[in-house]
C-alpha positions in Angstrom: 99.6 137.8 95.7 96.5 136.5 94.4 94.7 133.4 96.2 94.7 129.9 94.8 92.5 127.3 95.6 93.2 123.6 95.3 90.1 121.9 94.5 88.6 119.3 91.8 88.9 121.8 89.0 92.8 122.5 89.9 93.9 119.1 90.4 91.8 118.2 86.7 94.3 120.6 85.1 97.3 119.8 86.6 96.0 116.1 85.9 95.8 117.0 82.2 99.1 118.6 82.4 100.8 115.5 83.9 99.3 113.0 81.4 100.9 115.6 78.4 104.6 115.4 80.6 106.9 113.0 79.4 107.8 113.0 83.0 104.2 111.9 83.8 104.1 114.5 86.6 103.9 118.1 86.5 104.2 120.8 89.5 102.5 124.0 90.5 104.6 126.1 92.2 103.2 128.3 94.8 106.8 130.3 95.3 107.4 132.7 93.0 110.8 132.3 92.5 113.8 129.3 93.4 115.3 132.0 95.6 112.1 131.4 97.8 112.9 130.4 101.3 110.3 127.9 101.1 109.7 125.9 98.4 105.6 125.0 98.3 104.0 123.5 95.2 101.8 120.8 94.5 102.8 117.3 92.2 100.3 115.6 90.4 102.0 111.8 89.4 100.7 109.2 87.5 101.4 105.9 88.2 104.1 105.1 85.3 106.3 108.2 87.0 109.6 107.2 88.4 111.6 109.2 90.5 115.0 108.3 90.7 115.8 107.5 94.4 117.9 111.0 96.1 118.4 112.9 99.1 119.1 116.2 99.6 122.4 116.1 100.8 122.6 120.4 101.7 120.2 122.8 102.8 117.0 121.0 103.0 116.5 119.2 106.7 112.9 118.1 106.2 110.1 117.1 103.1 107.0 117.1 103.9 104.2 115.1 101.7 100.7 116.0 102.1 98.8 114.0 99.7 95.8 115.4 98.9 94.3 112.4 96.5 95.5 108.8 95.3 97.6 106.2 97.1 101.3 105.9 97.0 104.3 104.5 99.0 107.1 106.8 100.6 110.0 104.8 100.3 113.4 105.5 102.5 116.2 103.6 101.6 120.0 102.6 103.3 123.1 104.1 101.5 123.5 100.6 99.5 120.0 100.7 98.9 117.9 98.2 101.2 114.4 99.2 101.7 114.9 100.7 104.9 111.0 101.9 105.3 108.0 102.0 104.1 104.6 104.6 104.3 101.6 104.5 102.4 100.0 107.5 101.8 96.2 107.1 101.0 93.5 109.2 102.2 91.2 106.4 102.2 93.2 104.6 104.8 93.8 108.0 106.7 97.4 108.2 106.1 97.8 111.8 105.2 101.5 113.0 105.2 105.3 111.9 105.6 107.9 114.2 107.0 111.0 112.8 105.9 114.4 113.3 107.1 115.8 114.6 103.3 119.3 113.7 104.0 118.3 110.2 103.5 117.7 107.9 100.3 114.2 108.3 99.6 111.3 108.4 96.5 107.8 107.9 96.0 106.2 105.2 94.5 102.9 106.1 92.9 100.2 103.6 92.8 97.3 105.3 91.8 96.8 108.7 90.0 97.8 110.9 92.9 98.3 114.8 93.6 100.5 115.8 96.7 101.4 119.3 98.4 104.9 119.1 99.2 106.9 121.8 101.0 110.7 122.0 101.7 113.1 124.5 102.3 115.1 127.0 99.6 116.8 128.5 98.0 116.2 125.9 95.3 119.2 125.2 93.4 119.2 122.6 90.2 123.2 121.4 90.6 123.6 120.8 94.6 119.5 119.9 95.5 119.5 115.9 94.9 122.3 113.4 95.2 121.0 110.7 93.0 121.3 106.8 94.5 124.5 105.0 92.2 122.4 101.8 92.9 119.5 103.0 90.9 119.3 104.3 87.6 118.4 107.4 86.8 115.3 108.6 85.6 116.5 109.3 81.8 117.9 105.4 81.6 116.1 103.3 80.0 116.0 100.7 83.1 114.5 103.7 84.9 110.9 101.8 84.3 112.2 97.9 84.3 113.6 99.6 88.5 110.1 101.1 88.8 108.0 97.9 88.0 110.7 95.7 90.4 110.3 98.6 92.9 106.6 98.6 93.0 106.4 94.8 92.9 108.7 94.6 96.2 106.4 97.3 97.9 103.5 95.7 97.2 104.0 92.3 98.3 105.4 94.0 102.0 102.0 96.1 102.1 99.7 93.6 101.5 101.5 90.1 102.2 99.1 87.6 101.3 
């Protein structure tokens, strides 16, 4: 296994690569196959991303977030979908990670251009990983964004009431 180093150069490209995403993110994956008892990669998330609040009803006890640059908001939420918590990650501020419980609603909301190393455990498998919230569209719907903007907008105002 060869060495990779996560520095300015790496987080450029995967920047690039997450500005060309549709998704506006994009993943490195440092385990070599799904089948990997530890999933380890690094996300790279632009601001306009939305991920569709989930948790991870089998398998996967823990997420860890390490965010490496940027500033974003871990959200957790109730099962009707009340902002249960909130924690900024920012480096600046000296917020550094989140360990979440993953059977619990959760999703990130990305304020600025951020890149985070995120480990969980495997096997990785597409059909049983997420459980996607019913009270919040998905990411493919078209009210995926008009969520986002209300989302940020309600996170926002609780980390810096004025």
């Amino acid at each position: 296994m060869e060495n990779v180093y996560v520095d300015k150069n790496f987080v450029s490209e995967i920047s690039q690569k997450a500005e060309e995403s549709p998704r506006n993110r994009m993943n490195f994956n440092f385990h070599k196959s799904e089948e990997d008892p530890i999933q380890r990669f690094v996300n790279h998330m632009l601001p306009t991303t939305y991920v569709t609040p989930h948790k991870h009803p089998l398998g996967t006890d823990i997420e860890t977030f390490v965010i490496l640059k940027g500033h974003a908001v871990m959200v957790t939420f109730t099962e009707d979908g009340e902002i249960k918590d909130l924690y900024e990650l920012d480096p600046k501020q000296e917020n550094f990670a989140v360990e979440i419980n993953a059977r619990e609603f959760h999703t990130l909301v990305v304020l600025e251009e951020s890149s985070f190393y995120e480990i969980k455990r495997g096997p990785y498998d597409q059909a049983i990983d997420k459980e996607f919230a019913s009270w919040a569209p998905l990411e493919s719907d078209e009210l995926g964004l008009v969520y986002l903007e209300e989302l940020k907008s309600r996170v926002k105002r609780r980390i810096n009431p004025i």
